[in-house]
C-alpha positions as CSV (number, residue, x, y, z in Angstrom):
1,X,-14.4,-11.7,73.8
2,X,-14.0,-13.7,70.7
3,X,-11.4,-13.1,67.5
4,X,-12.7,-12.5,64.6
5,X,-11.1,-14.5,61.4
6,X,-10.7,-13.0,58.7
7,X,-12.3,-15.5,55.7
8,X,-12.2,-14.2,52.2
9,X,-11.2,-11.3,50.5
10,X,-11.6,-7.6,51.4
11,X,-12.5,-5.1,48.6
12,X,-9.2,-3.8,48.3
13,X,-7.7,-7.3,47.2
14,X,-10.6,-7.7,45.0
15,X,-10.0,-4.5,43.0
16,X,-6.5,-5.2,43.1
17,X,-6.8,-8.4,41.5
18,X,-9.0,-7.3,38.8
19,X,-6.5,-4.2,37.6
20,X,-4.1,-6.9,37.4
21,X,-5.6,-8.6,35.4
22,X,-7.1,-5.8,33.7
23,X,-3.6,-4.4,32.8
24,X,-2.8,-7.6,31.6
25,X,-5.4,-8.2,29.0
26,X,-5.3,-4.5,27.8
27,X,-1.2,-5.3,27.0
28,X,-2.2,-8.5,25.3
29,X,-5.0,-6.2,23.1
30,X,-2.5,-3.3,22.4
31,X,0.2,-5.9,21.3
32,X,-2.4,-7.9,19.4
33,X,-3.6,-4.9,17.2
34,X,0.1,-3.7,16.5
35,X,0.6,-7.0,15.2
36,X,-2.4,-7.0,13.4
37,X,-1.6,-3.6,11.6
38,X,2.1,-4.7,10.6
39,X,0.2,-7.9,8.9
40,X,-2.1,-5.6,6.9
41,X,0.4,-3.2,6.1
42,X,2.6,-6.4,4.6
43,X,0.0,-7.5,2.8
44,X,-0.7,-4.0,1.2
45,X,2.6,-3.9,0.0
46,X,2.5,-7.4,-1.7
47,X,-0.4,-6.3,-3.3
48,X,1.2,-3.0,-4.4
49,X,4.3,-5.1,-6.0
50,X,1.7,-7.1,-7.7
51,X,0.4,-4.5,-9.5
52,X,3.3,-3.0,-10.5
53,X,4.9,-6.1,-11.7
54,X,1.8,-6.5,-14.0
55,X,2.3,-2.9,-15.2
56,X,5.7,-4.1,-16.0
57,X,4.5,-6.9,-18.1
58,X,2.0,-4.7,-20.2
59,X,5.5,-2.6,-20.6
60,X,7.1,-5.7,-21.8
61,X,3.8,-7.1,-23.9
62,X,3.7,-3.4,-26.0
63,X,7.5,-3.5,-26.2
64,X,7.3,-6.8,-28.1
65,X,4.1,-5.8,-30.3
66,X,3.7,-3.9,-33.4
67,X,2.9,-1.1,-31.1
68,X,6.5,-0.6,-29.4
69,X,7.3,2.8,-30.9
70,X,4.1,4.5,-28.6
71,X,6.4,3.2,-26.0
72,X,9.0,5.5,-26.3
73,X,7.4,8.2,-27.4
74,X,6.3,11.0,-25.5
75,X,4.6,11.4,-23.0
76,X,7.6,10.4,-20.7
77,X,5.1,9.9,-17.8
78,X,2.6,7.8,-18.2
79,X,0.5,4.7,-17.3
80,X,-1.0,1.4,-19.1
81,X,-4.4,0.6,-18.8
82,X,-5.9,-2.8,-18.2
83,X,-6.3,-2.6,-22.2
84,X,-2.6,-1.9,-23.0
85,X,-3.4,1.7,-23.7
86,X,-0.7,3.9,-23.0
87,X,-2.7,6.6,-21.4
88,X,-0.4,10.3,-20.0
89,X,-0.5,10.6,-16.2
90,X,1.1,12.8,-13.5
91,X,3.7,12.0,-11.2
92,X,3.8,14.0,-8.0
93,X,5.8,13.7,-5.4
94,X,4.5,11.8,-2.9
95,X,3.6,14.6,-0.3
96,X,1.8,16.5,-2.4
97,X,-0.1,13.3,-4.4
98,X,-3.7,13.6,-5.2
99,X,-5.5,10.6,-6.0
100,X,-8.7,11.8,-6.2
101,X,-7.4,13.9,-9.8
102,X,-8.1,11.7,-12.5
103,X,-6.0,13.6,-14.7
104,X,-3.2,12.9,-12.9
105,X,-4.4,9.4,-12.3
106,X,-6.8,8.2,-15.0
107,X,-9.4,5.6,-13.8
108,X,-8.5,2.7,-16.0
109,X,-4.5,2.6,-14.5
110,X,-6.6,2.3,-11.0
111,X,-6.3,-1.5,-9.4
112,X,-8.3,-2.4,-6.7
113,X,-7.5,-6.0,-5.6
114,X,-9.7,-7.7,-3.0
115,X,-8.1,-5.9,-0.3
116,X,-10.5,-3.2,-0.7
117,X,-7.3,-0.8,-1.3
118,X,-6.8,1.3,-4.2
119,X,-3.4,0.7,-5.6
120,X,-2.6,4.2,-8.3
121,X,0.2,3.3,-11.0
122,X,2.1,6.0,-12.8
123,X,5.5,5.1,-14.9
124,X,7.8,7.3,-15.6
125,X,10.5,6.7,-18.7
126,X,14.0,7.7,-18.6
127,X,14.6,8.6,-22.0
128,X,18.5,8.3,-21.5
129,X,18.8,4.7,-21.0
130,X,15.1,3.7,-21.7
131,X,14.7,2.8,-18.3
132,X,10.7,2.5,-17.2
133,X,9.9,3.2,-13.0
134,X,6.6,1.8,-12.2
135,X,5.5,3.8,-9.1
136,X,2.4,2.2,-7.6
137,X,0.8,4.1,-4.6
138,X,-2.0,3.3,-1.7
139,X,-3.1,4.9,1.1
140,X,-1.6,3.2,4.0
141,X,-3.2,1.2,6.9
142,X,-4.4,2.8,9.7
143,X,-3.7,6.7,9.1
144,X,0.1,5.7,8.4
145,X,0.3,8.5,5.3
146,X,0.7,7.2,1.9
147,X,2.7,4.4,0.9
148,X,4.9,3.8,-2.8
149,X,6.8,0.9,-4.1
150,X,9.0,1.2,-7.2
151,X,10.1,-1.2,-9.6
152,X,12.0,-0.4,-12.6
153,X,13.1,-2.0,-15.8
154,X,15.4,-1.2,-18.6
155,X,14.2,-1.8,-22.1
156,X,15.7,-1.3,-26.0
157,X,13.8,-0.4,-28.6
């Protein structure tokens, strides 16, 4: 009777091999699209900082104009449109933040750079020190809840 050789591959090492590698690529996705979410959420927060530093400098801009004493004058909260109008605004806390109210938000203190990602400003003036706290909001990347940076500057009459 004659032996036979066994040439090639069975099933079994066939499907093994391809779970292998299977597992392998599905790490290298699941790695790639953290990754890719961390970028995005970086760059929503550079954009975020960018618009409050601008809010800062229409702060600064009315400060130094004829128009300073609106500044300081009430309402305490507040936010600058993109005409240097001082325009009242809400600020919540962040759990319980409502973009969609435009009295709490009014349209023109709205910035939506070309991220696609609607960045809401509201500042808020210490009237003890005359220190202004530019909070700029977005939602966040991905479902990760709403995000805030703050940036504050103090300023004399």
């Amino acid at each position: 009777m004659r032996q036979l050789d066994s040439h090639g591959d069975t099933i079994v090492e066939v499907l093994l091999a391809i779970l292998v590698v299977s597992t392998i690529l599905g790490g290298a996705f699941v790695s790639a699209r953290r990754s890719q979410t961390g970028i995005r959420g970086t760059q929503e927060r550079v954009e975020a900082l960018k618009v409050a530093e601008a809010q800062i400098e229409r702060i600064r801009a009315i400060a130094k104009s004829s128009a300073s004493s609106t500044l300081y004058a009430n309402p305490v909260t507040f936010c600058i449109d993109t005409g240097n109008t001082k325009q009242a605004a809400t600020l919540r806390t962040l759990a319980t933040e409502n973009f969609a109210n435009t009295t709490w938000h009014p349209a023109g203190c709205n910035s939506q750079p070309a991220g696609g990602v609607t960045y809401y400003t509201v500042t808020q003036r210490t009237a003890a020190d005359n220190t202004f706290t530019v909070y700029t909001r977005w939602d966040g990347v991905g479902g990760s809840g709403r995000q805030e940076v703050q940036l504050s500057v103090r300023m004399d009459p």
